[in-house]
Each structure stands twice: as structure tokens, then as C-alpha cells.
N, C-alpha and C positions, 0 to 999 in steps of 0.2 A: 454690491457690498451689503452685509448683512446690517440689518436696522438696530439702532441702540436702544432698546426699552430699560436702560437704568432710572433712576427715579429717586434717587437720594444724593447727597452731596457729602464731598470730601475735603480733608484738611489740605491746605498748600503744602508740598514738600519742596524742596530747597533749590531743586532745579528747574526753578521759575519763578524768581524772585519778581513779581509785579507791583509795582512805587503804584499807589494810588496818588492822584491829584484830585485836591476838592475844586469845583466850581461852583458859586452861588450865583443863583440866577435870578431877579423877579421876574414874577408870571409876565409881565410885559417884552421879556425878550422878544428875540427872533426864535431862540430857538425853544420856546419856550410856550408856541403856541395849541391852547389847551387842546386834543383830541378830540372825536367824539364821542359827545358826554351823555348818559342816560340817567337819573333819578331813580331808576326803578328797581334797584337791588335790595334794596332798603326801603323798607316800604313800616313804618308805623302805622295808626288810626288816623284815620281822616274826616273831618267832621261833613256830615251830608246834610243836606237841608231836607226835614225830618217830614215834612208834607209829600216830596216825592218816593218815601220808604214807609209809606202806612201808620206813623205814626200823629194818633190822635184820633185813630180809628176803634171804632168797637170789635172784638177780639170773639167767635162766634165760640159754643161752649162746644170746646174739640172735646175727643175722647181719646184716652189711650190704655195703655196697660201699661204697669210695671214690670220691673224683672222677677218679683213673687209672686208674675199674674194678678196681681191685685187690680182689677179697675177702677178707673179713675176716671172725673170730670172737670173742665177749669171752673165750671161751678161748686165744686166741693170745697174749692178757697176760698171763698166770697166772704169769710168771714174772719180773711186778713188783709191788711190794709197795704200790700204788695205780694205781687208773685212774680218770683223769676226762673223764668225760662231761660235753659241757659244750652248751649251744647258742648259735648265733650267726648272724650274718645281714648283707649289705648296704645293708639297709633300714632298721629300726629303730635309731631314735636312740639307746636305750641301747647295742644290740648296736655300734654302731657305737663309743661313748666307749667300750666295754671291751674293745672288741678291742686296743690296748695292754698293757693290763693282764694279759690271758689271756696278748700274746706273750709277757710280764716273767716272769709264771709260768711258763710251759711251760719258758724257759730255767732260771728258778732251780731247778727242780727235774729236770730232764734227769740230773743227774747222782746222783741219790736215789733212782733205781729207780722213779719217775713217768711213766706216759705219759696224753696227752691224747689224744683222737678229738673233733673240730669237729663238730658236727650242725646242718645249715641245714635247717629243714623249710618253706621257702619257692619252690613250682613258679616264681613270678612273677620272681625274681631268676636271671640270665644265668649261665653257665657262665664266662663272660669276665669279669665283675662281681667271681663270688667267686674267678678264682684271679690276679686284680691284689690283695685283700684278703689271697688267703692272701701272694702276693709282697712286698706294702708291709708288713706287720706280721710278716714272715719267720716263719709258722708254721707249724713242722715235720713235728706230727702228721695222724694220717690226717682227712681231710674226707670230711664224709659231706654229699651234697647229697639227702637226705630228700624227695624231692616226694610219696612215696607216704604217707608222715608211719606208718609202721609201725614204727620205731624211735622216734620221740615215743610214740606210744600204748601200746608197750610199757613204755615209761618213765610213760608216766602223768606224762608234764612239762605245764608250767601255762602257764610264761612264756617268752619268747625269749631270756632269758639266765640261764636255772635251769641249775644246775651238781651232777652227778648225782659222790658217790665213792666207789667200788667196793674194799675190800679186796683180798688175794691172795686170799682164800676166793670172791670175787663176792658179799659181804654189800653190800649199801649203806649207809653207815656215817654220810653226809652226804648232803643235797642241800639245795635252797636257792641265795641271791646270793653272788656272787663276794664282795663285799663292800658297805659303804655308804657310798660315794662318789656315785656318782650314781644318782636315783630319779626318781619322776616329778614332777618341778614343783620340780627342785633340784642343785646339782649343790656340792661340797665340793669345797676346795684339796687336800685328803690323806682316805685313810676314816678312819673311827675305830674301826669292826667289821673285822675279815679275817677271815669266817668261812670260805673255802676256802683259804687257805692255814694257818689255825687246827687246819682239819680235815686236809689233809695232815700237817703236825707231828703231829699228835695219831697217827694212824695209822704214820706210821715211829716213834714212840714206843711203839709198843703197845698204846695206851690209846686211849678213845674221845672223839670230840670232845665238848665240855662244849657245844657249839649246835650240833646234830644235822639242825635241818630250821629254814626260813625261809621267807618267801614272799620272791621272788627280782621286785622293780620291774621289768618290762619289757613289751611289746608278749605282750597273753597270747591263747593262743593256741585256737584253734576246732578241737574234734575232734567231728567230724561224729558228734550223738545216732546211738542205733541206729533204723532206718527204721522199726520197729516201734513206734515211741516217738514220732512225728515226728506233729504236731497236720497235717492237713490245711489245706493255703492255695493261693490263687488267686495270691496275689502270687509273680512271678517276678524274677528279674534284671530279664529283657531287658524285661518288660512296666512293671514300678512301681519299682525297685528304682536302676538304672541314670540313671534319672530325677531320682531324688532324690540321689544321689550328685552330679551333673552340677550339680544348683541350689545343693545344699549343701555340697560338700566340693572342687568341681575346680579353683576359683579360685585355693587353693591348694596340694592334692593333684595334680599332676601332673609330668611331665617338666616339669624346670627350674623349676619352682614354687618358692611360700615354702617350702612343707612338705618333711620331710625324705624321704617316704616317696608316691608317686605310688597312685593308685586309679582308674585311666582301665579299666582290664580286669575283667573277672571273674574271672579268677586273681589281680591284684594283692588285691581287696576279700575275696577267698575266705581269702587267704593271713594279709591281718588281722582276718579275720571276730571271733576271742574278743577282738580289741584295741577293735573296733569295736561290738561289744555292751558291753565292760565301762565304757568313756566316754562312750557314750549312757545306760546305765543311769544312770551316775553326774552326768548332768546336765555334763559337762567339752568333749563333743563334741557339735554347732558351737560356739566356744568362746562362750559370753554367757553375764554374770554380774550380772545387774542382776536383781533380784525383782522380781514380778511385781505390779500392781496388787492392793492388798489391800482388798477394799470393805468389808471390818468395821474398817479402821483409818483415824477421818477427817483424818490428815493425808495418809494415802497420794496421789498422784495419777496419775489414770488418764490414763499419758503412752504415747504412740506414737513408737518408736526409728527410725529410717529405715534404720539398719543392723542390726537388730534379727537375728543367726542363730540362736533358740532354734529348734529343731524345732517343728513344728505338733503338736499330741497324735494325728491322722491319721495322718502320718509316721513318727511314735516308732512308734507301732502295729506299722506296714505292716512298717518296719527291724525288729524287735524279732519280727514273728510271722515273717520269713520269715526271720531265724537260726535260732530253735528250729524252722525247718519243714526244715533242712538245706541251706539255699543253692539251692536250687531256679532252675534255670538259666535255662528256659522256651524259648519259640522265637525264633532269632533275626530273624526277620520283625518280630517287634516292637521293636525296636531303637530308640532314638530316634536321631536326627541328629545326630551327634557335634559337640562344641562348639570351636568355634578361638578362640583366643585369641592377642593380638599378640606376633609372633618377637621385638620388641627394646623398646620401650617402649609401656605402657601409654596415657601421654595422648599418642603421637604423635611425630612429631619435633619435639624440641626445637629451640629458639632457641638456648640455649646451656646447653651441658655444664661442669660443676664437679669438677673429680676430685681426688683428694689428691692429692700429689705423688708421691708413695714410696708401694711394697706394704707393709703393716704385716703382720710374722710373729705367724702365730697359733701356739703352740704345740699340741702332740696330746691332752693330760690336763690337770685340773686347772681353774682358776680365773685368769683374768685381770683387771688393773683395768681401769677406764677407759681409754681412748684419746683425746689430744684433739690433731687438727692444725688447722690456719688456712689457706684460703682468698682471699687478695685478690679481688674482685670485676673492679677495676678498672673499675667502673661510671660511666661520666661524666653522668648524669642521672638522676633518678627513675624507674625501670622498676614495672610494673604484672602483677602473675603472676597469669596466668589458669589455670596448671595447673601441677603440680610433680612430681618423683618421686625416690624415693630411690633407687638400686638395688646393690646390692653385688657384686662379682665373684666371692664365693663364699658363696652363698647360708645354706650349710648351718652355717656358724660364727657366725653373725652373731644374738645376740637382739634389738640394738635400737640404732639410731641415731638423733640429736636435732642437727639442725644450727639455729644460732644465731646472727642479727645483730648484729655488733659494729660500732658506729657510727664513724666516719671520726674517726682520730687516735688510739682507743685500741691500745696494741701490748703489752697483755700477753696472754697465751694464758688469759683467765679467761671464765665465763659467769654470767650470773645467770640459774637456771631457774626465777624468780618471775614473770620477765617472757612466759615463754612459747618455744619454740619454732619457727623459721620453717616449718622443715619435719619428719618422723618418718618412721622408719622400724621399724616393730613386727611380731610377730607377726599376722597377718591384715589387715595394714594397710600400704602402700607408697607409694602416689600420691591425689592429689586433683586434682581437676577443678571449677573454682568455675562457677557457673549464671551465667547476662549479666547481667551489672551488679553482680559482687560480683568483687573482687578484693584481694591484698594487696601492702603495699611493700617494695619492693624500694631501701632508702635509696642515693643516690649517695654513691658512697666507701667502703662500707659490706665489711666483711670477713664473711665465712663460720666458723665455728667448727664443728667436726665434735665428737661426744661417742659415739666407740662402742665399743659393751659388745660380749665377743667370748664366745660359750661353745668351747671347742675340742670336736671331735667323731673324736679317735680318732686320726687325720690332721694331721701337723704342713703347714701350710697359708699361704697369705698371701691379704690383701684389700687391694682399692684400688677402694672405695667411690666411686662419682658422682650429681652431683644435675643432673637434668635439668628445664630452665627452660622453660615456653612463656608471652610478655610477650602481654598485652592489648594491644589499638590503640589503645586511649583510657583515660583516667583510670575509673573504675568510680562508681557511683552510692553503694556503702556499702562502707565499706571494714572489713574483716573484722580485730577485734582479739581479739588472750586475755590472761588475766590469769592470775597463779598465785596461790589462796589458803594461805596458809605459816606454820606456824609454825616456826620455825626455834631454838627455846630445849627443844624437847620432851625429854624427859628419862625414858628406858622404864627400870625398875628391873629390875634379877639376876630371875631367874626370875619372873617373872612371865609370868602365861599368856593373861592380859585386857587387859590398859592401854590407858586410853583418850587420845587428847589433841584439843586441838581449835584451831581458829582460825576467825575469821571475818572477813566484808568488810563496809562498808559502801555502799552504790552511790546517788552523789549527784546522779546522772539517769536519765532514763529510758532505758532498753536494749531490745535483745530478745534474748536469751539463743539460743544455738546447739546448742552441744554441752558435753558436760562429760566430761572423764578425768582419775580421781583414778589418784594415785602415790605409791607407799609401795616401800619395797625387802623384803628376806628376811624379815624378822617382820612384816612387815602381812600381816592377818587379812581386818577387814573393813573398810566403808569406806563414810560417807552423807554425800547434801548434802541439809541443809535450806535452803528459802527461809522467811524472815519476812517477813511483810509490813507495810506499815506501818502498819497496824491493831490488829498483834502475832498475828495470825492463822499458822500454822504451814505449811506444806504440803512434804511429803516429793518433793523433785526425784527424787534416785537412793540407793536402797539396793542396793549388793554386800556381799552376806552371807557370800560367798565369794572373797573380793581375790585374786589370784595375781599374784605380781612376772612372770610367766612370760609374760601376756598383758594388756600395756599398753592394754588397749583403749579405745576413747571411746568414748563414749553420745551419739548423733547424734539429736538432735530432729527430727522429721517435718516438725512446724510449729514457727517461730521463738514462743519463751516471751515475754510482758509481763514484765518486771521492775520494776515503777515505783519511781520518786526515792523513797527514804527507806528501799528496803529493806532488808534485811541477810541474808548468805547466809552459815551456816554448814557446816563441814565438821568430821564426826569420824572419825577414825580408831581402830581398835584394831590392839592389837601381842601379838604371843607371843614372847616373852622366853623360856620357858621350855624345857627338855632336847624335853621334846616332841615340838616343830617344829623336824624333821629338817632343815631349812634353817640353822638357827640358827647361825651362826658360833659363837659363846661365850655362851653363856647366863648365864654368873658378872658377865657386866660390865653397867655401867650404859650404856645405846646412848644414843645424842646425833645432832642434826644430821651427817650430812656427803654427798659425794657418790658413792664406795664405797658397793657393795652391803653389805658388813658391819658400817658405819653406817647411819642412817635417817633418812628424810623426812614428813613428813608435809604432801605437798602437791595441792592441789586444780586444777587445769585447768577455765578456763572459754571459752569465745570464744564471740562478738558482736558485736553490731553497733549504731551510735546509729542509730537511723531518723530 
């Protein structure tokens, strides 16, 4: 049977009318018992005890060059009363949100006897790249474009936006993040920590900063072992390495890619080599978050994902032993055939393009809400979509768009996200392509409702989102529906670190189930769908042990599921309420439905089809 790679979700139509039933549960159920749970997707500052990170140490007088060639000494500052050494970059997504933030800095303190020095230690980023970065975020101090990374490893820096501060004496007195506004898998309207502007004050006060050292969220960085230390390997770039990058990362790691950050070259992959070990290790890169078939647990079931990007354990290996072998280049005779992919849309050209009207301004910092414009169609008959795509005009702002069928005559700007989605636009996810004989409707009269979440990345910016349509020739043999399963009364208490809630469906024919993507915003944790059957028999569809609001993802079935009449499919979700999760808007309050990420959802995605 041919495999489903659709990847978007559709409005229920009338020939499967599915009664949702709520069920609330506390975390203390039976069935309610939490997954397993990791911390690690979200990852803010962490405060380090400042004696094992060199601080309090004398700072020896490096030397480096500027990007106007100009040299330079850290003795040539001795005659201001801090210096920060900071790093930064035109790649990495955090370096990019803080590059505002550093200019807001550098100015406030310009006139306090503070100077800054920029350090990029990225060979793979242009000369042209960073001095439009240093122009757009007017940053005054010297830049250092580091390819030789001998001012990193004298600093003994970790992350790509570790911020190093040097008394008058050259004590280093702080290092650590800017602050904790943005981390990885999160991003705050304002910080709540300023640990370098903390530690500036504290230093023209005389006194020492009360958080001295921090691990600093960001793209961390690969400083090549000593070769005498370096495990022998066969695996090279050019020969295995290049490979597996091309199958598993290029899709969206490239020029003008989802991704914010490209890995076509061996200096780009070279350049995130410690970012790229530490999110393999960490099971976050390729991102899939669905646990694995568990054969000692008989509800588990041994399901096959069609979009499944876990690494192979071959792979992890291969990645894994040739970083600790040093990057090892090999010959480029062995090269694979570089991969192309399409200059302007993925399924094609379109039939017909949908654009907002108006650029919507993204602002540079910070946290935006929702966006929602409307679409007329102006449809005069039932049209039939054999292929769809989201695409945005500025890729790099953009975490997630959800456009939505409003049926002819309603005119307020509202959506119900129970019913499903027409089309998405996510994280590793853009466009769908349905197989012949499966297709969705496209109602006559029918309006477009656009819903998009914006993250700003540094750069005050505008988008003007389009969706591109390709119509079937003929009506389709099964027509492709979703359903949302919702509780919509859930009620997560003040601190709380576990809560559970739950909802279920009941399904009053027979189906075959497609895909499923569950959605929760900033405090979902974890997240599982069980089926019952009607026997009462149990079987575990999909457990994420590890939810991240960050990657929307869906769980694509290989082969289409049996559902038969009379089942019931539950969905649980947990929530961290708690100070914790660094995500957490307010932890003191009681969270409730809404559709703000600083309210919460607790809803299930399914889509299907009746055979």
C-alpha cells in the first residue's frame, strides 16, 4: 500500500459526525500516569559555581584583530573600569534575538567607562553578513571575526552568546548569558534575570557580582580535542558524514530554508559541530519526539511513522564518533552529488496563490500575540486540493501558521481549532502532497482565516504570508478529514509541576486513522493518545515524553490504522505550572483554556479518512 506523506489537517465534513466527550482527570489517576519525562528541551541559564569556570582569574593580555584589521590588545582597555567580551554571530538563532539587546547595552553603558569587543568565531559566516549586522544593530565596538577560534579557546567559551567581564585589573569577574529572555525552546516578553548588566553595576560599584558564572543558552560550540586524544575513525565528511547530513538535516538546513542556520558546507557543519553534538546527544536533533515501541509494555504499539526523523543508532554512532575524531575532512573525491531542491515552490506551481493583504510588522525583541487576517476565497464551486503549501516571506520570524475554513456567510474574524486546520505551517513541516485518490475540500464561498504566531529574531521585520493551491481534476475517491480532541474547561493550578488533564472521543463508525499531532502551548510537558477498543482492550497510539510547543509536529502513519465503531480515543496531556519551566509566563496563576501562548490548550489532532 502506498505510504501517506500528507502533513496538514482538514475540516470535518458531515459524514462523520464524532460527539466529543470530556473527561477530567487529576495527575493521580490510573490513567494518568506521567510518561517519561525529560527537562531538557528547554533549557534557560543556569547558575555555575564561578571558581570551577576561571572566574576570579587573571585574564592574560590576548591579542586579536578587528574586522578593519585594526589590532588590538585587552591591554589597550585598562583604562576602563569593565570590558565585555561577548560572542555573537549571524547564524545562531539566539545570537541573532540578542543582538538588540548587546546594541541596548553597549549604548547604556558607553558613557560609564564600559567597552565592548564582538567575537564571531564562525569561518562559515561572510564578511558582508556580519558588517550589515554590525550596521543594522549600530554596534560600535571592535569586532572580532575569530575563524581561527584562538581567542574562544583562550577564553575557554562554551556557547555562542557567553559574555565574558573583565575588570580594570583583567580579573574576570563574570561570564555566563546576557540574560533570560531567550533560551532554547523559549523565548520571554521581558528577562527576569540581567545577569550582565547585574554584573556591570556590581563592578562600577566596586563590589562583585552576587551571579558570577551561568551557562549562557546558545549554539555551543566545538573546540577541536587535542589530536593526541582523538579515537581513530574511518568515517570522514566527504565519505559518511555529508551524507547523512544531506538525508537528515538539508531539507531544512539550507540557503533560504525553514532553518535559521544553513549546513550545505563543511565549514558551515564544522562551525556548529559542539551545537550539533550537544542536540544529537540530547535526542532534540532530527527533531522526533514520539517514544519508541516498548515490548515489555502490552499496551504499547509497534507503530511505523512515515515521517519518522529519529537518527538510526548506525548514524548517531557514525555523527557522534567522527566529532570526538576531530571533524575529519577526508577526500573530496568522495563527495556525494549535491542535492537540489525547488527555487520557489515545493508541490509545483500553483493553481492559485492566497496572500494577506498587508505586510504585518514583526517587531525586533520580545513576544508577539497571535495574528489573525481573512482571506475571501471568492470560490464559485467546490474545488478539490491535491497539494497545498504555506510559505512565508520571511522565513526566519515565523514559528507557526494554521489557516482555517470559514464557511460562506460567517464575517466575524473568529476560528474553532477543534475542527481542525485546512492547511499548517510548522517547524519541519510546510507543504503536503496527497497520493491519487485522496484529496481535501475546498468549500464554495468559503473564506481563509490565517493564525500566525511570529517569534521576532533581532531584526524589526515584516511578513506577508501566501498559500499556494494545486486543485485535482476530479472529485477524489476518500476525502481526507481531522478532528480536534479538546478539552476546553482544563484548569492547571499555581505551581504545579505535573497536572494532568484529559479528554476523550467517541467514534461512532468505522475509520482508518492517518496521522495524529497533539497541541498544548508553553506549560505542556507531555502528551499521549490512547485507543480503546471496544472490547475495553487498551492500545498506546503515540507517546511524547517530551512535548515542546517549539515543534508542532505530526505523527504520520505508514499504513492507514483500523479504528472500528464503538471505539474511544483518549488524549492526556501534562502541564508544568511550575517556576521551573523557564517558559512559564506566571506560574502564580491558575492557566485555563485560551488561544495565547500564556494560556493553554489541551488539544489532540487527528485525521482520516471513512473507507
Amino acid at each position: 500500500m502506498k505510504k501517506f506523506v500528507v502533513r496538514v489537517w482538514v475540516l470535518l465534513a458531515g459524514t462523520m459526525a464524532i460527539a466529543a466527550t470530556f473527561g477530567f482527570t487529576s495527575a493521580q489517576s490510573a490513567n494518568a500516569v506521567p510518561p517519561r519525562l525529560s527537562p531538557e528541551i528547554r533549557q534557560g541559564p543556569r547558575v555555575l559555581k564561578p571558581t570551577d569556570y576561571g572566574v576570579g582569574r587573571y585574564v592574560q593580555d590576548l591579542a586579536f584583530t578587528d574586522l578593519d584589521g585594526q589590532e588590538h590588545r585587552l591591554s589597550d582597555f585598562e583604562d576602563q573600569a569593565a570590558l565585555v567580551l561577548v560572542l555573537t554571530g549571524t547564524g545562531c538563532p539566539l545570537c541573532l534575538k540578542y543582538a538588540p539587546t548587546l546594541a541596548t547595552l553597549e549604548a547604556a553603558y558607553q558613557e560609564r567607562s564600559v567597552s565592548f569587543v564582538f567575537i564571531n568565531p564562525n569561518e562559515s559566516e561572510s564578511v558582508d553578513d556580519i558588517r550589515h549586522a554590525v550596521q543594522a544593530h549600530g554596534l560600535q565596538g571592535a569586532y572580532v571575526h575569530d575563524v581561527s577560534r584562538e581567542l574562544v579557546r583562550a577564553l575557554d567559551a562554551r556557547t555562542s552568546t557567553e559574555a565574558f567581564v573583565l575588570d580594570g585589573g583583567r580579573t574576570l569577574v563574570y561570564r555566563g548569558a546576557v540574560d533570560d529572555q531567550y533560551g532554547l525552546g523559549y523565548v520571554l516578553d521581558a528577562p527576569r534575570q540581567t545577569f550582565l548588566s547585574d554584573a556591570l553595576d556590581a563592578v562600577l560599584q566596586g563590589s562583585r557580582p552576587r551571579i558570577a558564572a551561568t551557562w549562557a543558552p546558545g549554539c555551543e560550540l566545538f573546540l577541536d580535542p587535542v589530536a593526541a586524544a582523538r579515537p581513530a575513525s574511518a568515517v570522514t565528511y566527504h565519505n559518511r558524514i555529508s551524507r547523512l547530513v544531506q538525508d537528515n538535516c538539508l531539507e531544512c538546513h539550507r540557503q533560504d530554508g525553514l532553518a535559521p542556520l544553513a549546513l550545505e558546507t563543511y565549514e558551515q557543519v564544522s562551525d556548529y559541530a559542539g551545537m550539533i553534538q550537544a542536540v544529537v546527544q540530547r535526542g532534540i536533533m532530527p527533531p522526533w519526539f514520539a517514544a519508541p515501541h516498548d515490548p515489555d509494555d502490552p499496551q504499547s504499539m509497534d507503530v511505523v511513522w512515515a515521517n519518522d526523523r529519529s537518527l538510526s543508532a548506525a548514524d548517531r554512532t557514525d555523527l557522534l564518533d567522527w566529532l570526538a575524531a576531530g571533524l575529519p575532512i577526508g577526500d573530496a573525491e568522495d563527495a556525494p552529488v549535491a542535492r537540489q531542491f525547488p527555487d520557489q515552490w515545493m508541490i509545483g506551481e500553483p493553481d492559485l496563490i492566497l496572500q494577506i493583504p498587508q505586510p504585518i510588522a514583526i517587531q525586533a525583541t520580545g513576544q508577539m500575540p497571535y495574528q489573525y487576517v481573512r482571506i475571501k476565497t471568492q470560490a464559485t464551486e467546490d474545488r478539490w486540493i491535491q497539494a497545498l503549501e504555506v510559505q512565508p516571506t520571511d522565513q526566519a520570524v515565523v514559528h507557526h501558521v494554521l489557516v482555517f475554513v470559514q464557511p460562506p456567510g460567517q464575517e466575524r474574524l473568529e476560528i474553532d481549532e477543534r475542527s481542525g486546520p485546512l492547511a499548517a505551517y510548522v517547524p519541519g513541516n510546510s507543504h503536503s502532497h496527497y497520493p491519487p485518490g485522496f484529496a481535501k475540500k475546498l468549500p464554495a464561498g468559503a473564506s481563509l482565516v490565517f493564525q500566525l504566531h511570529y517569534t521576532p529574531y533581532g531584526t524589526a521585520t515584516t511578513d506577508q504570508t501566501r498559500l499556494g493551491l494545486v486543485f485535482a481534476e476530479q472529485p477524489p475517491q476518500h476525502i481526507v478529514r481531522s478532528r480536534g480532541i479538546a478539552n476546553t474547561r482544563i484548569a492547571i493550578p499555581p505551581h504545579a509541576k505535573n497536572h494532568a488533564e484529559q479528554a476523550s472521543m467517541n467514534v461512532p463508525i468505522d475509520a482508518r486513522l492517518l496521522a495524529l499531532m497533539p497541541h498544548m502551548h508553553l506549560r505542556g510537558k507531555a502528551f499521549r493518545y490512547d485507543l480503546v477498543m471496544p472490547d475495553g482492550q487498551r492500545r498506546r497510539l503515540l507517546d511524547v515524553p517530551r512535548y515542546d510547543f517549539n515543534w508542532q509536529l505530526e505523527y504520520r502513519l505508514a499504513e492507514p490504522l483500523d479504528v472500528p465503531r464503538g471505539s474511544r480515543i483518549e488524549v492526556t496531556g501534562w502541564f508544568d505550572n511550575s517556576a521551573g519551566n523557564p517558559a512559564n509566563p506566571d506560574p502564580t496563576r491558575t492557566v485555563r483554556w485560551g488561544l495565547q501562548t500564556d494560556e493553554e490548550m489541551l488539544l489532540g489532532y487527528l485525521e482520516y479518512y471513512v473507507p
